[in-house]
N, C-alpha and C positions, 0 to 999 in steps of 0.2 A: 443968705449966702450958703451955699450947698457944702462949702468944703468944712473939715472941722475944724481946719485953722480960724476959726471965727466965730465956732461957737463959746456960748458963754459957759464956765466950766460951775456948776451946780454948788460943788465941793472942791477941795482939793483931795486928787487922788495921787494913786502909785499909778504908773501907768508905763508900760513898755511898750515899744515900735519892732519890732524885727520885720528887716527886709532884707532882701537877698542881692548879693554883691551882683548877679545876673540882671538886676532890675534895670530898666533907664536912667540914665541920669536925671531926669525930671523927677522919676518916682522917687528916688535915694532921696533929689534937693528937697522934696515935700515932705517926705519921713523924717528928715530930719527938724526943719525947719516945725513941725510940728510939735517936734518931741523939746525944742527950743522954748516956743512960745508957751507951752503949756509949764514947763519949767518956771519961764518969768510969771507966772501967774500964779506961782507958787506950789504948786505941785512936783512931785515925784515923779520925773520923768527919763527915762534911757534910750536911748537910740541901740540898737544892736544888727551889726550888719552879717550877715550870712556869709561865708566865701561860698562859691560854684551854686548857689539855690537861687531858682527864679520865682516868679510869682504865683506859681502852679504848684514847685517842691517845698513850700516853705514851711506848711505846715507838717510834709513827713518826718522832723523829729518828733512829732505828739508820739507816734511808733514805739518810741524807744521810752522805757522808762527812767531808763538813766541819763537821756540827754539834756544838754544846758535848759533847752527852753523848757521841759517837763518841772525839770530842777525847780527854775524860776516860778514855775506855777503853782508847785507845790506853798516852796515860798512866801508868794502872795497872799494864797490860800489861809495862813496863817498867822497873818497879820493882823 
Protein backbone atom coordinates (compact mmCIF):
# COMPACT_ATOMS: atom_id res chain seq x y z
CA UNK A 1 0.00 0.00 0.00
CA UNK A 2 1.59 3.26 -1.35
CA UNK A 3 -0.22 5.60 1.18
CA UNK A 4 1.61 6.15 4.59
CA UNK A 5 -1.57 5.60 6.21
CA UNK A 6 -0.48 1.97 6.41
CA UNK A 7 2.86 2.00 6.82
CA UNK A 8 4.20 0.30 9.64
CA UNK A 9 5.72 2.96 11.98
CA UNK A 10 9.69 1.67 12.90
CA UNK A 11 9.49 3.68 16.11
CA UNK A 12 7.44 5.91 17.78
CA UNK A 13 8.01 9.44 16.68
CA UNK A 14 7.01 13.35 16.96
CA UNK A 15 5.70 13.89 13.91
CA UNK A 16 3.87 16.99 12.47
CA UNK A 17 1.32 17.42 9.36
CA UNK A 18 0.88 21.04 8.12
CA UNK A 19 -1.46 21.53 5.42
CA UNK A 20 -2.89 24.42 4.10
CA UNK A 21 -6.74 25.53 4.64
CA UNK A 22 -6.44 26.07 0.34
CA UNK A 23 -5.92 22.18 0.11
CA UNK A 24 -8.88 19.79 -1.02
CA UNK A 25 -11.05 18.49 1.10
CA UNK A 26 -9.59 15.07 0.32
CA UNK A 27 -6.09 16.21 1.01
CA UNK A 28 -7.14 18.07 4.56
CA UNK A 29 -9.43 14.29 5.34
CA UNK A 30 -5.93 12.47 4.53
CA UNK A 31 -3.74 14.83 6.66
CA UNK A 32 -5.51 14.40 9.15
CA UNK A 33 -6.58 11.09 9.30
CA UNK A 34 -3.01 10.34 9.10
CA UNK A 35 -1.89 12.41 11.87
CA UNK A 36 -4.80 10.34 13.76
CA UNK A 37 -3.69 7.04 13.10
CA UNK A 38 -0.08 7.52 13.66
CA UNK A 39 -1.29 9.10 17.18
CA UNK A 40 -3.21 5.71 17.99
CA UNK A 41 -0.08 3.83 17.38
CA UNK A 42 1.44 5.80 19.77
CA UNK A 43 3.28 8.30 18.60
CA UNK A 44 3.49 12.13 18.75
CA UNK A 45 1.39 13.40 16.23
CA UNK A 46 -0.27 17.24 15.18
CA UNK A 47 -2.21 18.11 12.53
CA UNK A 48 -1.77 21.91 11.91
CA UNK A 49 -3.75 23.60 9.25
CA UNK A 50 -2.62 26.83 7.34
CA UNK A 51 -5.38 29.65 6.82
CA UNK A 52 -4.99 31.02 2.94
CA UNK A 53 -1.74 28.58 1.95
CA UNK A 54 -2.13 25.91 -0.67
CA UNK A 55 0.02 23.07 -1.46
CA UNK A 56 2.70 25.08 -3.47
CA UNK A 57 2.77 28.08 -0.48
CA UNK A 58 3.20 25.94 2.42
CA UNK A 59 6.46 25.67 2.78
CA UNK A 60 7.22 29.70 2.34
CA UNK A 61 7.18 30.10 6.27
CA UNK A 62 10.68 28.03 6.22
CA UNK A 63 11.44 32.11 4.94
CA UNK A 64 10.81 33.52 8.00
CA UNK A 65 12.79 32.61 10.98
CA UNK A 66 10.47 33.61 13.42
CA UNK A 67 7.49 31.77 11.94
CA UNK A 68 5.34 28.95 13.84
CA UNK A 69 6.58 26.29 11.68
CA UNK A 70 10.49 27.26 11.69
CA UNK A 71 9.63 27.65 15.57
CA UNK A 72 8.39 24.00 15.67
CA UNK A 73 11.41 22.77 13.95
CA UNK A 74 13.70 24.39 15.89
CA UNK A 75 11.81 22.45 18.63
CA UNK A 76 11.95 19.05 17.18
CA UNK A 77 15.38 19.72 16.54
CA UNK A 78 15.95 19.44 20.03
CA UNK A 79 14.42 16.91 21.43
Amino acid sequence: MASPLFWPLPRKVIFDIWAGSMESSEFIRQSRSLAAAWEGLGSTCAYVEMPGVNHFTAVDPLQDPGSAMVRRIVQLATV
